[in-house]
C-alpha positions as CSV (number, residue, x, y, z in Angstrom):
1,X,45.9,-0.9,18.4
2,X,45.8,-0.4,22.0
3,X,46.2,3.2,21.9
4,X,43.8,4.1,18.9
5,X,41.4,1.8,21.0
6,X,42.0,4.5,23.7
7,X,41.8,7.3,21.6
8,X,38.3,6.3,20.6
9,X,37.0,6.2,23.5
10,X,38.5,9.2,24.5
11,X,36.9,11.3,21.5
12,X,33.4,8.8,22.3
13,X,33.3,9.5,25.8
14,X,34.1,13.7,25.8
15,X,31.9,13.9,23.0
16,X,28.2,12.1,24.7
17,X,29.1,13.5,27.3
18,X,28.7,17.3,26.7
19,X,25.5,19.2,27.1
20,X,25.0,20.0,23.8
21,X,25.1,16.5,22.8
22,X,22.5,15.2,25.4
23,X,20.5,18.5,24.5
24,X,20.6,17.9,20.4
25,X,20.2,13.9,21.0
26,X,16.8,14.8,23.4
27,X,15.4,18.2,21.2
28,X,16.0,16.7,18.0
29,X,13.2,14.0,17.9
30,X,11.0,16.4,20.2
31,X,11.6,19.3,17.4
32,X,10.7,17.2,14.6
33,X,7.2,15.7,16.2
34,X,6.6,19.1,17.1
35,X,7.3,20.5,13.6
36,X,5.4,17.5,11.7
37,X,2.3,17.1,14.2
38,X,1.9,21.4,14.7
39,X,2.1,21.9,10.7
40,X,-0.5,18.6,10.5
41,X,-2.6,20.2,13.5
42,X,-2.7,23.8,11.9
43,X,-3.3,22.7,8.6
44,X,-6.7,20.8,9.2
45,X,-7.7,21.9,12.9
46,X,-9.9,24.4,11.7
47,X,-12.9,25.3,14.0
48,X,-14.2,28.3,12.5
49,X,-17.3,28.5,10.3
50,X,-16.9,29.6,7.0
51,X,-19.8,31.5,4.9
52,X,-18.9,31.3,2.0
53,X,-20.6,33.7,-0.6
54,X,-20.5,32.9,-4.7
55,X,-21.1,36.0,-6.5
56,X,-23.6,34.7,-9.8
57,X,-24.1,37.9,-11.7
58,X,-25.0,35.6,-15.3
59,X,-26.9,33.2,-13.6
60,X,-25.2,30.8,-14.0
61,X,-26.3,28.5,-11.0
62,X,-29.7,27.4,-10.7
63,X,-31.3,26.6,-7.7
64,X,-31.7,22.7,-8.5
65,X,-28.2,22.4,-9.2
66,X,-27.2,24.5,-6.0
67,X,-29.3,22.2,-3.7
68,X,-27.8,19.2,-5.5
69,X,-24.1,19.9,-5.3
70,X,-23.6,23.2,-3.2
71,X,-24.6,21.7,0.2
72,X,-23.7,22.5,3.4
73,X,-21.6,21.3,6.0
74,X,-21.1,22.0,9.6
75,X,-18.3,24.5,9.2
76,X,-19.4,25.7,5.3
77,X,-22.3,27.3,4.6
78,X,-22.9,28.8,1.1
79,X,-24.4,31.6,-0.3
80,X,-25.0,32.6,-3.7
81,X,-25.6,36.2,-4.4
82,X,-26.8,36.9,-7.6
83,X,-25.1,39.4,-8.9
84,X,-21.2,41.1,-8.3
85,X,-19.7,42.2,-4.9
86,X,-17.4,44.6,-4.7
87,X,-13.9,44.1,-2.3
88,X,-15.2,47.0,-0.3
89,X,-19.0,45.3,0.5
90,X,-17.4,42.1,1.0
91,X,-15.0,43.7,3.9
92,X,-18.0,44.7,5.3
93,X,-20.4,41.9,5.2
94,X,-20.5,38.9,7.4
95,X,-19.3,36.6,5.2
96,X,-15.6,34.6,5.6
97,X,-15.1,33.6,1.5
98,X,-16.1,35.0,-1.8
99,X,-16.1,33.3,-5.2
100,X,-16.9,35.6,-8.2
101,X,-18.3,33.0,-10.4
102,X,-18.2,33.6,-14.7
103,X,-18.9,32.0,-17.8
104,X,-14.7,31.6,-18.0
105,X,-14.5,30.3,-15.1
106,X,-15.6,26.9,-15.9
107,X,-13.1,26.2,-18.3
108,X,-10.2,27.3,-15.5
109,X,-7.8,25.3,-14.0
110,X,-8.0,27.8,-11.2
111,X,-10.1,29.8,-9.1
112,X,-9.6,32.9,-7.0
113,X,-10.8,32.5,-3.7
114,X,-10.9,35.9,-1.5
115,X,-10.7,35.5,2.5
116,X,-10.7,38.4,5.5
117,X,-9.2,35.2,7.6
118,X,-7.2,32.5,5.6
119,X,-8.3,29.4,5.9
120,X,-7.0,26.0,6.5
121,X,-6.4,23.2,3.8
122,X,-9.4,21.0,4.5
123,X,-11.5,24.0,4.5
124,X,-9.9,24.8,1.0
125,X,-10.1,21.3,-0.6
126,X,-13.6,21.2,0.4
127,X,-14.9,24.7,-1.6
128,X,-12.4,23.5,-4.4
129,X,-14.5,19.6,-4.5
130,X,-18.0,21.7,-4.7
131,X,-16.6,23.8,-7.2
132,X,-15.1,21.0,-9.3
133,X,-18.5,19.0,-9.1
134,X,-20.5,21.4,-10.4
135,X,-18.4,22.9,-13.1
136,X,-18.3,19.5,-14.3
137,X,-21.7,19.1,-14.0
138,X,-22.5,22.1,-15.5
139,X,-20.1,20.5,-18.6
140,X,-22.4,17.7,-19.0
141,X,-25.3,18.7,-19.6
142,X,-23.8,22.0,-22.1
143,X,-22.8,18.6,-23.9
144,X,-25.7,16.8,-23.4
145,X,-23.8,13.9,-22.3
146,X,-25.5,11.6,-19.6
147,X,-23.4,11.5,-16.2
148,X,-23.5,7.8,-15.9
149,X,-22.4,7.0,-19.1
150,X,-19.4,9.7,-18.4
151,X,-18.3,8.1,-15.6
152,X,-18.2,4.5,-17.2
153,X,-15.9,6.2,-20.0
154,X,-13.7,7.2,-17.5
155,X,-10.8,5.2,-16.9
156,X,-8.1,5.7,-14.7
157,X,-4.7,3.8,-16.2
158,X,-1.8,2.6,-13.2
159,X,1.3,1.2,-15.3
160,X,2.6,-1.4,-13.4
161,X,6.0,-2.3,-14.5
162,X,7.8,-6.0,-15.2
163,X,11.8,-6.9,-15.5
164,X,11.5,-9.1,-18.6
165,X,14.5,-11.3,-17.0
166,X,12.3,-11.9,-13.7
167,X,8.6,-11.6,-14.7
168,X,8.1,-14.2,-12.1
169,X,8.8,-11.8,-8.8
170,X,5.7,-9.1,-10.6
171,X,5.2,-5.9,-11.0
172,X,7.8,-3.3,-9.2
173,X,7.6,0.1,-8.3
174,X,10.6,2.1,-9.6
175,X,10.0,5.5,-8.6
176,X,9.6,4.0,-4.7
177,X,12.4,2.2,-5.1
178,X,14.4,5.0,-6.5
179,X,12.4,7.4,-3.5
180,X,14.2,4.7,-0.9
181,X,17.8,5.0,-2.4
182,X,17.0,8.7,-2.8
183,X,16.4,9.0,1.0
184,X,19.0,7.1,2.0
185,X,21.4,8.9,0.1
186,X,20.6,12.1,1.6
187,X,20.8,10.7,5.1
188,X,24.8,9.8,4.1
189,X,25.1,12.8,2.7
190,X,24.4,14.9,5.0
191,X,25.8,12.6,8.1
192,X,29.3,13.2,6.1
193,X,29.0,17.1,5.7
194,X,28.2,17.1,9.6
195,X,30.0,14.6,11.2
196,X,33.0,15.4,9.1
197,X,32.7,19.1,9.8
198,X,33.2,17.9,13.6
199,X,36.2,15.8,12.8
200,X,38.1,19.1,10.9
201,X,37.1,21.2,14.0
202,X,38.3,18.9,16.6
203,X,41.8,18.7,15.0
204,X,41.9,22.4,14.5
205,X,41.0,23.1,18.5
206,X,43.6,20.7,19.3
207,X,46.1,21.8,17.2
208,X,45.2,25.4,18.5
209,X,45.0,24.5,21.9
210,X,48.4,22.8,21.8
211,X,47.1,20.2,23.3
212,X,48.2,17.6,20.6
213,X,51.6,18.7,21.0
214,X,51.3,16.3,24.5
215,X,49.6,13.8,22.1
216,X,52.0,13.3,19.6
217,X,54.4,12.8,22.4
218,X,52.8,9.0,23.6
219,X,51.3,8.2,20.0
220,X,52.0,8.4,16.3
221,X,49.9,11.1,14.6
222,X,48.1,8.3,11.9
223,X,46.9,6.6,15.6
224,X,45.8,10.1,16.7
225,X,43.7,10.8,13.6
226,X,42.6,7.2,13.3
227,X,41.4,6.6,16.6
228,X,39.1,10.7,16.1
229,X,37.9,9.5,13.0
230,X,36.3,6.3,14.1
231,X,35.2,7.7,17.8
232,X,33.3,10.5,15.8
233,X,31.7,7.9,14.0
234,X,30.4,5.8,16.8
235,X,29.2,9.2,18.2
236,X,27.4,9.9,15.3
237,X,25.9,6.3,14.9
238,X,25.2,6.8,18.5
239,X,23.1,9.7,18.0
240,X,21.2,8.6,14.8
241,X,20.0,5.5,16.5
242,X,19.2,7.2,19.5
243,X,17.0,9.9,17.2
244,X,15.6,7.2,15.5
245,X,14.3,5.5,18.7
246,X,13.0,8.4,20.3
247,X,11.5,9.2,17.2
248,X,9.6,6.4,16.4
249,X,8.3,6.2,20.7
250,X,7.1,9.8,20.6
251,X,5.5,9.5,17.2
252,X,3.5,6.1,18.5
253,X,2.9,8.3,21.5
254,X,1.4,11.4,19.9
255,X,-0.9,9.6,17.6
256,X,-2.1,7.3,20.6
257,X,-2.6,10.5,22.4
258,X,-3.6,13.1,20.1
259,X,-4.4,11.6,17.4
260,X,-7.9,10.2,16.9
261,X,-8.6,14.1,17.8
262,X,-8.0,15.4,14.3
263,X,-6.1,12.9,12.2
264,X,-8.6,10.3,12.3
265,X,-10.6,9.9,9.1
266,X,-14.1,9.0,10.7
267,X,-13.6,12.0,13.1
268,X,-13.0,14.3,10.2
269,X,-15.8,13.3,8.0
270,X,-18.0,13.4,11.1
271,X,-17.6,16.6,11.8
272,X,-16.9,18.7,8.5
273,X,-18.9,17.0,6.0
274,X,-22.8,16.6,5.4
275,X,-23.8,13.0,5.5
276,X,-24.0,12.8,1.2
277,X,-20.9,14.2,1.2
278,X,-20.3,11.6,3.6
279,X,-21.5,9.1,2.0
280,X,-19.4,9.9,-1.7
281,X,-16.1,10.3,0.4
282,X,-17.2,6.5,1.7
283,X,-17.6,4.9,-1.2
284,X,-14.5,6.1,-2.6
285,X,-12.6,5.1,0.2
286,X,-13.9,1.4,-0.1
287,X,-13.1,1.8,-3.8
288,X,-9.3,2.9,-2.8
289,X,-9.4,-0.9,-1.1
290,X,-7.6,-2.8,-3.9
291,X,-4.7,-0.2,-4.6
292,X,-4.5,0.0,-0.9
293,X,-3.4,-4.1,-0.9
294,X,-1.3,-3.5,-3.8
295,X,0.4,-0.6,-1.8
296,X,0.9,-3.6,0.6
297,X,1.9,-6.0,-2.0
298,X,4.6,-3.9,-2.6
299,X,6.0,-3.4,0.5
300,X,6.3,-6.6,0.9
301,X,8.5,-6.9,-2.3
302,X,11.3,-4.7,-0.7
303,X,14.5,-6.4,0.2
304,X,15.1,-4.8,3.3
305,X,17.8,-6.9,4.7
306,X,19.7,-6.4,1.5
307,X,18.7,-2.7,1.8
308,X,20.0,-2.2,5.5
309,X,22.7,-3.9,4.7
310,X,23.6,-2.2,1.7
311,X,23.3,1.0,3.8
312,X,25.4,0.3,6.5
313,X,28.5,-0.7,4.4
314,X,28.5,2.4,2.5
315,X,27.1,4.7,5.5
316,X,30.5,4.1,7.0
317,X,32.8,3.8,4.0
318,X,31.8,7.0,2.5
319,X,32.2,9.1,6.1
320,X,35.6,7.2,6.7
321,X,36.9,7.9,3.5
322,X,35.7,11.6,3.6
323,X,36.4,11.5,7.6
324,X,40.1,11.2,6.8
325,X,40.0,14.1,4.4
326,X,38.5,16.3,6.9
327,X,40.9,15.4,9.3
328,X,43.6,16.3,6.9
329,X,42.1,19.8,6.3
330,X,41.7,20.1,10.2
331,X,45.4,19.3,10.3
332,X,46.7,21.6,7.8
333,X,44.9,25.3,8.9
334,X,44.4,27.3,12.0
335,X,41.0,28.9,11.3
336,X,37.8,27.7,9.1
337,X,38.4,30.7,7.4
338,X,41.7,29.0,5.7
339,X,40.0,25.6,5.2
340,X,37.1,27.0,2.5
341,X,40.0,27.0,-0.5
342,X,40.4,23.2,0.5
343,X,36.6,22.2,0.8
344,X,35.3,23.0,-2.5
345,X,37.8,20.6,-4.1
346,X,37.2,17.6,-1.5
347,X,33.3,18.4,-1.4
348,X,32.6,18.4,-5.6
349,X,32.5,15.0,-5.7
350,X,29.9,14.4,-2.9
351,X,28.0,17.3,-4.7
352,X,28.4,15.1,-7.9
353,X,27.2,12.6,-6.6
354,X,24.2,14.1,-4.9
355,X,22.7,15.5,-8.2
356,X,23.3,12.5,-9.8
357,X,20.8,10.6,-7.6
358,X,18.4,13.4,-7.7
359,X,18.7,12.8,-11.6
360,X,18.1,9.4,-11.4
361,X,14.4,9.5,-11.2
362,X,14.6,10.6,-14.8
363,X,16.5,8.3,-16.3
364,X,17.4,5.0,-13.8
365,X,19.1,3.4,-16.1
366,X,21.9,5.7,-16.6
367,X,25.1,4.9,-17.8
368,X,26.4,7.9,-15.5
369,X,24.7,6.4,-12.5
370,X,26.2,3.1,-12.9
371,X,30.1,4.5,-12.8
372,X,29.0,7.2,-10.4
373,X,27.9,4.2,-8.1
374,X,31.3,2.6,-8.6
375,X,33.5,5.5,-8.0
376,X,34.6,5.6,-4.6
377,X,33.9,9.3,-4.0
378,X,30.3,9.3,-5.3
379,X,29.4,5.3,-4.7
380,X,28.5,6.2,-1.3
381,X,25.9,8.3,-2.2
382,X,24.6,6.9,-6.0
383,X,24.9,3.4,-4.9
384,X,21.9,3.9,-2.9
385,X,19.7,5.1,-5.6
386,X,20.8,1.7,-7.4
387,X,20.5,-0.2,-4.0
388,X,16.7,1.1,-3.6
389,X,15.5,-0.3,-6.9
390,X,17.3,-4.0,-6.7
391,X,16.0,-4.3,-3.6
392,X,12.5,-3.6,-4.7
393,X,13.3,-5.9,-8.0
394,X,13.3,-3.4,-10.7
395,X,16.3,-4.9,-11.4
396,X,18.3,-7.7,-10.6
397,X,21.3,-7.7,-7.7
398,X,24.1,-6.8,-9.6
399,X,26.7,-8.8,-6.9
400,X,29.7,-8.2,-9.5
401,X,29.3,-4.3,-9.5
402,X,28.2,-3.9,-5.9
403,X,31.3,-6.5,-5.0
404,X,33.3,-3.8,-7.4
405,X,32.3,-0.7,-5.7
406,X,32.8,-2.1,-2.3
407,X,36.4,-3.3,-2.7
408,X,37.2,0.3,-4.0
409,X,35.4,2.0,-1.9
410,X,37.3,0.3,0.8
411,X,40.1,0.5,-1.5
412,X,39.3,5.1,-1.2
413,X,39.2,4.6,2.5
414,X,42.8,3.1,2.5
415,X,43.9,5.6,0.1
416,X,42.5,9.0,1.9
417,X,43.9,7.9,5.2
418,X,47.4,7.0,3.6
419,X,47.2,10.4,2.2
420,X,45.5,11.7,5.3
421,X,48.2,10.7,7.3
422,X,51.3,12.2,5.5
423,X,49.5,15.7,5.5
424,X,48.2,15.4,9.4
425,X,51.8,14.3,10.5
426,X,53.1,17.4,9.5
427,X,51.0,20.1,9.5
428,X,49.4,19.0,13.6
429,X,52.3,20.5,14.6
430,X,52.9,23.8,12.1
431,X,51.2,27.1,12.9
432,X,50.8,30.5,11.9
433,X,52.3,29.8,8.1
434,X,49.0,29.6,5.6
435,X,49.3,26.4,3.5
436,X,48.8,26.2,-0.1
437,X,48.3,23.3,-2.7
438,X,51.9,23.3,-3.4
439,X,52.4,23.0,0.4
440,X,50.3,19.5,1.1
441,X,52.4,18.1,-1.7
442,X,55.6,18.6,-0.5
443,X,53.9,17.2,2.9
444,X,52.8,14.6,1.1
445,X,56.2,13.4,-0.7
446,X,58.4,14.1,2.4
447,X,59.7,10.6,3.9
């Protein structure tokens, strides 16, 4: 144990300290903010005035209805032109958007919108509000039906679901639940495609190198690929926590900073909207207030040490067990080029595995899930999608299944590095011959 101790720390140590770790571990967090706060900024930073001209060639709009509902804010001003503009006139004119509005049109699910300067997303939602107010408006009163009255007939429905066998825990969420696992799954997912990718490269440069040929010569080749697999894991841990951390500061940073400038909802209705516009985006704000607590009642349903926990265990059971396979790959070619016959096989199941969750919004209950979260070459992916919704109570811990799929994942990790280790053995020290199938199980069987 000594020497795979040693070995670990060896890959751990080479590995942080390189520059294109540091770089990755620093630009990663500062790539994202910039990616999610510049898309955020671009899409509702929007300091231009917009005139915005609706071509009315039946007459549609009068000029009651147009004060009532058409009204301006300080970056929309409309217009209504009273009969049809040409593309060519409206290049010309001063205006920013034109509407051509028809009889048809108020019975659309869509409206074409024509700009000389595309505009942001606030901008957009804003015309397409006006719009949808007075084409139901307009509705109505064709109808004869009093607006009032409408809008007590209205009645907006929000299933909230109950497991029968614990009623007394209420009403759970499924699809967040189910969005949770999903999440977590890709996060495994994809930490096994990379990390393992660096495992099967490392062996091949070593093996290329010669280097391991000194290796092998002070410690057994099952230490030598034990001790990479685990020291690319703490690397990798070591890296996701770090991006985590630096995540979280410079996001708590930007919105301290930056953020009451154009993400803050009093700041936004300040400036874009008219005060009765105002006024209707107020009151359904305060009228959000009750699903708002039940968001919050919700939250505080999840199971989150069961969750983390959960996550952990099978965050390093599935990348050990595929870690070992990679290594084996690593061990048995000389170029990537040679390994791709080999990675389809190993990397089916993980592919399984990861369209199974996906499917799993559909149909939760799935018969396919449940084995899928059992086997140990999928569990580490499906189990979170099962994980996600006991821990927000859709249904109850299932200790015998998760107990199950634990011991054979472990069980898989045992396995793969037995096998692992009979193919690494051997082919660390072969070059130049290009291995087949028939190859790795003679490797396999040779005592």
């Amino acid at each position: 144990m000594n020497k795979v101790w040693l070995i670990i720390q060896r890959e751990y140590l080479t590995r942080v300290k390189k520059k294109s770790f540091i770089i990755m571990t620093i630009l990663g967090p500062l790539l994202f903010v910039a990616f999610i706060g510049g898309a955020f900024y671009l899409s509702i930073k929007d300091s231009k005035e917009y005139d915005v001209i609706l071509t009315d060639s039946e007459g549609m709009f009068g000029k009651t209805l147009f004060e009532d509902d058409f009204t301006d804010s300080k970056q929309i001003h409309y217009h209504v032109f009273p009969a049809a503009m040409s593309d060519i006139a409206f290049k010309e004119s001063d205006y920013d958007l034109k509407i051509d509005i028809t009889p048809e049109l108020i019975y659309a699910r869509s409206v074409n919108m024509y700009y000389k300067e595309q505009p942001g997303v606030l901008i957009t939602e804003q015309v397409a509000d006006m719009l949808e107010r007075n084409f139901e408006r307009m509705k109505l009163e064709r109808e004869n039906i009093d607006q009032e009255m409408y809008e007590s007939l209205t009645t907006p429905i929000r299933i909230v679901k109950f497991d029968i066998d614990n009623v007394d825990k209420g009403g759970v969420d499924t699809e967040l639940g189910a969005g949770i696992g999903f999440a977590m799954a890709i996060m495994i997912f994809l930490f096994i495609v990379l990390y393992g990718s660096q495992i099967m490269r490392g062996v091949m440069e070593e093996k290329t190198s010669r280097i391991v040929e000194v290796l092998v010569s002070s410690v057994k080749p099952f230490q030598l690929m034990l001790g990479k697999i685990i020291g690319v894991a703490m690397v990798g841990l070591t890296q996701f926590l770090l991006w985590v951390i630096l995540s979280s500061v410079l996001m708590t940073v930007a919105q301290l900073v930056i953020g009451d400038a154009f993400v803050d909802p009093g700041v936004v209705l300040e400036q874009q909207m008219s005060s009765d516009v105002k006024n209707e985006m107020i009151g359904a704000i305060q009228e959000q207030g009750d699903s708002i607590n039940a968001f919050w009642g919700i939250i505080h349903q999840i199971n989150f040490p069961f969750i983390i926990g959960m996550f952990i265990f099978f965050f390093l059971g599935g990348y050990l067990l595929y870690g070992a396979l990679f290594a084996a790959i690593g061990s048995s070619v000389d170029s990537e080029t040679d390994s791709q016959q080999f990675m389809m096989p190993m990397m089916t199941p993980l592919m399984f595995g990861y369209i199974i969750s996906a499917l799993a919004f559909s149909n939760p209950s799935s018969s396919v899930l449940y084995w899928c979260s059992i086997i140990p070459f999928t569990s580490p992916v499906v189990m979170m999608i099962r994980v996600g919704m006991m821990g927000m109570g859709y249904e109850a811990i299932d200790w015998l299944s998760i107990g199950i799929s634990m011991i054979l994942l472990i069980a898989g990790f045992i396995f793969t590095t037995w096998l692992a280790g009979r193919i690494y053995r051997i082919g660390i020290l072969m070059y130049g011959k290009k291995v087949s199938y028939k190859e790795l199980w003679k490797w396999i069987r040779y005592y």
